[in-house]
C-alpha positions as CSV (number, residue, x, y, z in Angstrom):
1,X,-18.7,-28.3,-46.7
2,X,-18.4,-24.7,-47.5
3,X,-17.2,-22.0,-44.8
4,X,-19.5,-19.4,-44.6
5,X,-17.8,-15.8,-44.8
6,X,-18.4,-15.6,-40.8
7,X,-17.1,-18.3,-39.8
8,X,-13.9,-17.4,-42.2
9,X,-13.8,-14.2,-40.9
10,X,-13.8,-15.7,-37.2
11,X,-11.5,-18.5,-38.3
12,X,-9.0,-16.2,-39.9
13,X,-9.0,-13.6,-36.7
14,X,-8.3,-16.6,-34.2
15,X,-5.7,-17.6,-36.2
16,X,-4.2,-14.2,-36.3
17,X,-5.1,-13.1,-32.5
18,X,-3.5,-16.1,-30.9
19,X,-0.3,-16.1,-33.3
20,X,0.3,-12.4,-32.8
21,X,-2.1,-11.2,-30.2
22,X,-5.2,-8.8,-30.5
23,X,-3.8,-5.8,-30.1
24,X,-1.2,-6.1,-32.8
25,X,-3.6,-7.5,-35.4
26,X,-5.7,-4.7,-37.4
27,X,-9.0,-5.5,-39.8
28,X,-7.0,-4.8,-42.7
29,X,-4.8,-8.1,-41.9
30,X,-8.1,-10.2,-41.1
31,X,-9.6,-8.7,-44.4
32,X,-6.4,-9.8,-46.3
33,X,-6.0,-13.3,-45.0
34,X,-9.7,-14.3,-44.8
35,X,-10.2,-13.1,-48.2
36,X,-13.4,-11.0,-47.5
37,X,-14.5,-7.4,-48.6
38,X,-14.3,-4.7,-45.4
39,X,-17.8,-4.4,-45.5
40,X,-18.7,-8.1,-45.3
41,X,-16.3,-7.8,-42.1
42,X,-18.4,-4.7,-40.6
43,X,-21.8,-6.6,-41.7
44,X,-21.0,-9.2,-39.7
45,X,-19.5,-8.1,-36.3
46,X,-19.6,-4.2,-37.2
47,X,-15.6,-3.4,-35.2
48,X,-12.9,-4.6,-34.4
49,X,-13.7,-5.0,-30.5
50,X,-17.2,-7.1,-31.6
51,X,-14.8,-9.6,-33.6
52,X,-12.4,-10.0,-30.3
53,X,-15.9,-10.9,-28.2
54,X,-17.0,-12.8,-30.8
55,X,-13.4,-14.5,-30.6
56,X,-13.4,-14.6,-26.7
57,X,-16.8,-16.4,-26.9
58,X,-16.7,-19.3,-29.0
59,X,-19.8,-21.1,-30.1
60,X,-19.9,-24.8,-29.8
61,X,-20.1,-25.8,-33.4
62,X,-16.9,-23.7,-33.7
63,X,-15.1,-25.5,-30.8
64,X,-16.0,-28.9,-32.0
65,X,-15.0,-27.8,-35.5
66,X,-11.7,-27.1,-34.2
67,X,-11.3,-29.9,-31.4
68,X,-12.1,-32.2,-34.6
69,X,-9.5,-30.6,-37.1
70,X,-6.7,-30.7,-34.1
71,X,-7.0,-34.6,-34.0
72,X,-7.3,-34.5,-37.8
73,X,-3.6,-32.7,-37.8
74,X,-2.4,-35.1,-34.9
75,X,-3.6,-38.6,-36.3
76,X,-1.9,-37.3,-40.0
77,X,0.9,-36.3,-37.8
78,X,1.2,-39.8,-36.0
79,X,0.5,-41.4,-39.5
80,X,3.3,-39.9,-40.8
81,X,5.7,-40.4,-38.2
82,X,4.9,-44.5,-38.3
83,X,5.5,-44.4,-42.0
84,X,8.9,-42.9,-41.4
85,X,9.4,-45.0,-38.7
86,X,8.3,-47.8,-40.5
87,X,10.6,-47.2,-43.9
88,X,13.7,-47.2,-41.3
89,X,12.4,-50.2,-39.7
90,X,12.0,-52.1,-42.5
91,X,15.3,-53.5,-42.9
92,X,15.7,-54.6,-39.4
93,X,12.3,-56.1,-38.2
94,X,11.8,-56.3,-34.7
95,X,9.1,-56.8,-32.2
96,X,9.9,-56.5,-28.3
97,X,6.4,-57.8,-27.5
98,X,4.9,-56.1,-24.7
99,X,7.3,-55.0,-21.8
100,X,6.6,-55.2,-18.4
């Protein structure tokens, strides 16, 4: 599914705001990393103050959105930590069975 340039925009600036903070981050850096023209930025939230509301404010597509891509980025996480686990296991196989 395709990002619409909005919700890039407002994807990029959270991004940005959390990692360095509103005050330090300036429309030219949102522009630049969302990939956007300056006008397409003023079009949709017309400042700099309207994107930090519209940052502060989150809808609830854009929560779920981002609830569901941070337990896409934990399961790949855990994934990948059982298939290390699992390669360095695989010469000495062991099962404790369940502990109590």
């Amino acid at each position: 599914m395709a990002v619409n340039v909005r919700e890039r925009i407002l994807d990029t600036a959270t991004q940005l705001f959390y990692r360095d903070g509103i005050h330090r981050v300036g429309i030219d850096l949102v522009i630049a990393e969302s990939g956007v023209a300056k006008m397409s930025l003023y079009r949709h939230f017309g400042s700099k103050e309207k994107l930090a509301v519209a940052f502060s404010r989150p809808d609830q597509h854009r929560v779920v959105h981002l609830a569901q891509e941070t337990s896409f980025l934990r399961a790949r996480s855990a994934l990948s930590q059982f298939s290390i686990h699992s390669a360095n296991g695989s010469k000495r196989r062991r099962f404790g069975g369940a502990r109590s």
